[in-house]
C-alpha positions as CSV (number, residue, x, y, z in Angstrom):
1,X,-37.5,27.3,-27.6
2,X,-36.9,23.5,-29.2
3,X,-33.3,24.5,-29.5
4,X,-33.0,25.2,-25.1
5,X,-34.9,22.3,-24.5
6,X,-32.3,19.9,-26.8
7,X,-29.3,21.6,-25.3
8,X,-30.5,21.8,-21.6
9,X,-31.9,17.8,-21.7
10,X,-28.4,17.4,-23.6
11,X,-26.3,19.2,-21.0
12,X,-28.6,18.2,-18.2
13,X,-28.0,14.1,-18.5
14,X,-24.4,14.3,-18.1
15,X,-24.3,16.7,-15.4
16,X,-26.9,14.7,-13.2
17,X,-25.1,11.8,-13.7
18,X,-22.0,13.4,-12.9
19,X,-23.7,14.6,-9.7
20,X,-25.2,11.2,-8.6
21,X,-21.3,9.3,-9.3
22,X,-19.4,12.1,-6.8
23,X,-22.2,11.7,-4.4
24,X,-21.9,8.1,-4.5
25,X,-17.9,8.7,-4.2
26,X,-18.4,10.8,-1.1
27,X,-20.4,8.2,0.9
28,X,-17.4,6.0,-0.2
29,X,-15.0,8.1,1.2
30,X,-16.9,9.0,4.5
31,X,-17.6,5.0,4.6
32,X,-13.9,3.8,5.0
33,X,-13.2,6.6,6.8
34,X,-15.5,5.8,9.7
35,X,-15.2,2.1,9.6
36,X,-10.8,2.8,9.7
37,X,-11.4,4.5,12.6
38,X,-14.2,2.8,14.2
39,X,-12.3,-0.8,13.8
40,X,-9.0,1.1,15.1
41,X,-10.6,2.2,18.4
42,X,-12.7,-1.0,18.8
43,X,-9.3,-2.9,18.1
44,X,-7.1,-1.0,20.6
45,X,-9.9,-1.3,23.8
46,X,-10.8,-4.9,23.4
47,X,-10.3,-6.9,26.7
48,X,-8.3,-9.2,24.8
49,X,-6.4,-9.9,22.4
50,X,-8.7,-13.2,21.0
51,X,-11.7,-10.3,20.8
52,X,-10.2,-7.5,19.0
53,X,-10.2,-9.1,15.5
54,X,-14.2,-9.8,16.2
55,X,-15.0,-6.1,17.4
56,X,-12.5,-4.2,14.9
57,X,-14.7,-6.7,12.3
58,X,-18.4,-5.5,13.4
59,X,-17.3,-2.1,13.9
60,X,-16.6,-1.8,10.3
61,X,-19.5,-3.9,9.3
62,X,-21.6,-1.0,10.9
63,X,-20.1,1.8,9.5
64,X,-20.2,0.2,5.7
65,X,-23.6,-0.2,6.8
66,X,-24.5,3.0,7.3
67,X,-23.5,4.0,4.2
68,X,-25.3,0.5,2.3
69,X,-21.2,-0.4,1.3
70,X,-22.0,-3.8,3.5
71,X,-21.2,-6.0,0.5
72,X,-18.2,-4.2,-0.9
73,X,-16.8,-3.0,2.1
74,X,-13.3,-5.1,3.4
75,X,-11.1,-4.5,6.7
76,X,-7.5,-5.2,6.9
77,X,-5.5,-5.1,10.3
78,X,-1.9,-4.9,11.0
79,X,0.3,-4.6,14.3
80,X,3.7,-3.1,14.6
81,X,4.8,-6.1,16.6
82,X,3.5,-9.0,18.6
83,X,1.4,-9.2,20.8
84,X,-0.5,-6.9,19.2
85,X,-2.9,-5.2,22.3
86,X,0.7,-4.7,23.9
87,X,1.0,-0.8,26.2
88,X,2.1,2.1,23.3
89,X,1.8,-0.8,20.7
90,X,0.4,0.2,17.1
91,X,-2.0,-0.7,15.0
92,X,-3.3,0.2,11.6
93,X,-6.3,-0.7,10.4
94,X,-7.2,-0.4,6.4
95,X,-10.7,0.0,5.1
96,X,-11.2,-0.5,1.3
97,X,-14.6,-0.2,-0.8
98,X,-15.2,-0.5,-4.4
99,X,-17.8,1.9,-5.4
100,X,-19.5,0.8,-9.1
101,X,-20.4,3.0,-11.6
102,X,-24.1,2.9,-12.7
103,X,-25.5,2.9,-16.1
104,X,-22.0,1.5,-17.8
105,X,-23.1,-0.1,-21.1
106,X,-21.5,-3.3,-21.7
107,X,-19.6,-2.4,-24.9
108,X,-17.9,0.4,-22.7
109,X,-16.7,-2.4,-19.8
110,X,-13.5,-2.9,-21.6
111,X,-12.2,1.0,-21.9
112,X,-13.4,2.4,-18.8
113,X,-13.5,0.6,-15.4
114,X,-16.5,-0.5,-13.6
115,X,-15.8,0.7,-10.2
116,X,-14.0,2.8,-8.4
117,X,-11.4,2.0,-5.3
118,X,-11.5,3.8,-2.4
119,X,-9.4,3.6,0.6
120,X,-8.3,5.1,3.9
121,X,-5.9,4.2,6.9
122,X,-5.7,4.9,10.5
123,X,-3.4,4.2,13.1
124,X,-4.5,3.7,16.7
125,X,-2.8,3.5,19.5
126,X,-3.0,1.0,22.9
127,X,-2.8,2.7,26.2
128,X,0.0,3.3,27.7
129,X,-0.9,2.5,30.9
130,X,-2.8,-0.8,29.7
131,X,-1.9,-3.9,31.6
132,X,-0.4,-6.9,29.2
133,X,-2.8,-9.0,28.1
């Protein structure tokens, strides 16, 4: 009986650590996911092209919000060409978070690495039949 109770708290720690980290990862992942998306779309039907940096910007801010990745969470925006809300014109927004990893001891920050990068990329397009700004 003492001998299960050593090996399942031994095995246990590690594996619900384990568990917490990839959940943690996945809300990453679902995070920059969202807010890639969310700024592209925001980004592409702004009346203008002076708003579309602002919206693309608090679209992202919500969806790292929903997933408590507000202070971590970054945006990056690029066009294919200038100006950028122009009919079939691209643009590819880039949402990055760097999720940390709990419970690292401080001897240990020099061999492993105290967070993980997550990113994720999507490319929206403007409307076709959108008139120039």
């Amino acid at each position: 009986m003492v001998e299960f109770v050593v090996l399942a708290v031994l095995m246990l720690i590690p594996l619900v650590y384990l568990v917490l980290m990839m959940a943690r990862l996945q809300a990453g992942s679902y995070a920059v996911s969202q807010a890639a998306r969310e700024a592209g779309r925001a980004f592409v039907t702004a009346p203008s092209g002076e708003a579309a940096p602002a919206r693309a910007e608090a679209a992202a801010r919500i969806a790292f919000l929903d997933h408590a990745m507000e202070d971590t969470g970054r945006l990056a925006v690029a066009c294919d060409g200038s100006p950028c809300l122009r009919p079939d014109g691209r643009v590819e927004t880039t949402a990055s978070v760097r999720i940390p990893l709990p419970l690292v001891p401080a001897f240990a920050r020099q061999v492993v690495p105290l967070a993980v990068p997550v990113t994720a990329s999507h490319v929206s397009t403007v409307d076709r039949f959108r008139g120039l700004p």
